[in-house]
N, C-alpha and C positions, 0 to 999 in steps of 0.2 A: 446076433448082436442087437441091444434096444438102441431105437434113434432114440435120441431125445433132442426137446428146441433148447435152442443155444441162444437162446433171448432173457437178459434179466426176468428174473423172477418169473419165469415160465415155468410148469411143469407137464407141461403134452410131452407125452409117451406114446411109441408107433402100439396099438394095439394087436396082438395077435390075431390073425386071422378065426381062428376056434373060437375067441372070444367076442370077435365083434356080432357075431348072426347069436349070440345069448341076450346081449342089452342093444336092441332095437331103438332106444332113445338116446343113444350116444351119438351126437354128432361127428359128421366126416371131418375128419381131420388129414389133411394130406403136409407131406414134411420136404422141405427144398432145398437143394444142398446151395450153399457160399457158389457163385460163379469163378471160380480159380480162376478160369481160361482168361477173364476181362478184366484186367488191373485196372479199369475206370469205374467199368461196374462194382466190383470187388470193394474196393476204398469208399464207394457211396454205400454199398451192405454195411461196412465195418462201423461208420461211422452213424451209421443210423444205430445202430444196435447201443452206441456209446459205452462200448467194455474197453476203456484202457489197456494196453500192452497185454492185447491178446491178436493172435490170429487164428481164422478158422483150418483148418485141416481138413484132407479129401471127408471127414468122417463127421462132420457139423454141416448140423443142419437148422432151416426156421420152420416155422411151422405155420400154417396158413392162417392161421389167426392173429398175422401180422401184416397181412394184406388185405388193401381195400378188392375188394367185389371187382372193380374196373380195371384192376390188376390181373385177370385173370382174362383169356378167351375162351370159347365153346369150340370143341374139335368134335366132328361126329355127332352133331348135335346134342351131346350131353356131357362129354367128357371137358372138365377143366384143366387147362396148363396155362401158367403163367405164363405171361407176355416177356421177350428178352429185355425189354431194358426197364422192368419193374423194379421196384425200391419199397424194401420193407417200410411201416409209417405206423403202424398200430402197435404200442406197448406203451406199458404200467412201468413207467419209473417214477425211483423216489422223489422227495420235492428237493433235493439237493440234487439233483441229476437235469432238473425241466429248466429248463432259459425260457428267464423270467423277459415279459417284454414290458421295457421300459420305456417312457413315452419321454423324449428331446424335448425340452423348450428350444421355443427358436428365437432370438435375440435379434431383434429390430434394431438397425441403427439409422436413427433421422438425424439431418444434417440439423445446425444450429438454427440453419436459417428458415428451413419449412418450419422449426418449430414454432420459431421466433412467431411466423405468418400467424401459425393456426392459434397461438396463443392471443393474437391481436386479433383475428376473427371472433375470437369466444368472446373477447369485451367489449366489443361493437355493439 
């Protein structure tokens, strides 16, 4: 069976074993399955992934190039595994997908009467 990432507009594919010791310049790529087991964790995956009216299956997975570096531990001195309560954060969606951040004006309201004042200060 091929993994593949289950992240918009991804296409990392698990490479075969035979293949990877040919191209020495392919980067590790390691693939992380949906946490089933933690329906808090789980809704925080789903929703970072932002795919509408889908869920993942034992069989979906991300792929590491969706997590930050700090997202990961050292086991054994070299070995990486993601930390449990990580949250995917890195991916390319469209510009109809990204929230856009809008900046509030905020609406000042002075009473009559400081006005009144500081208008009488300015013509002093």
């Amino acid at each position: 069976m091929v993994i593949s990432c289950s992240a918009f507009n991804c296409t990392n594919r698990q490479i075969p074993a035979w293949k990877k010791s040919c191209d020495e310049n392919q980067k590790e790529i390691h693939f992380h399955k949906f946490p089933l087991k933690n329906q808090a964790l789980l809704k925080k995956w789903i929703h970072a992934t932002k795919r509408e009216k889908w869920e993942p299956t034992p069989y979906s997975f991300l792929c590491s190039d969706h997590f930050k570096p700090e997202d990961y531990k050292i086991i054994l001195g070299k070995k990486k595994m993601l930390k449990e309560d990580s949250i995917p954060s890195k991916f390319k969606f469209p510009g109809h997908l990204i929230k856009k951040n809008v900046q509030r004006r905020v609406l000042l309201r002075i009473k009559h009467s400081v006005l009144q004042l500081l208008m009488l200060s300015n013509t002093s």
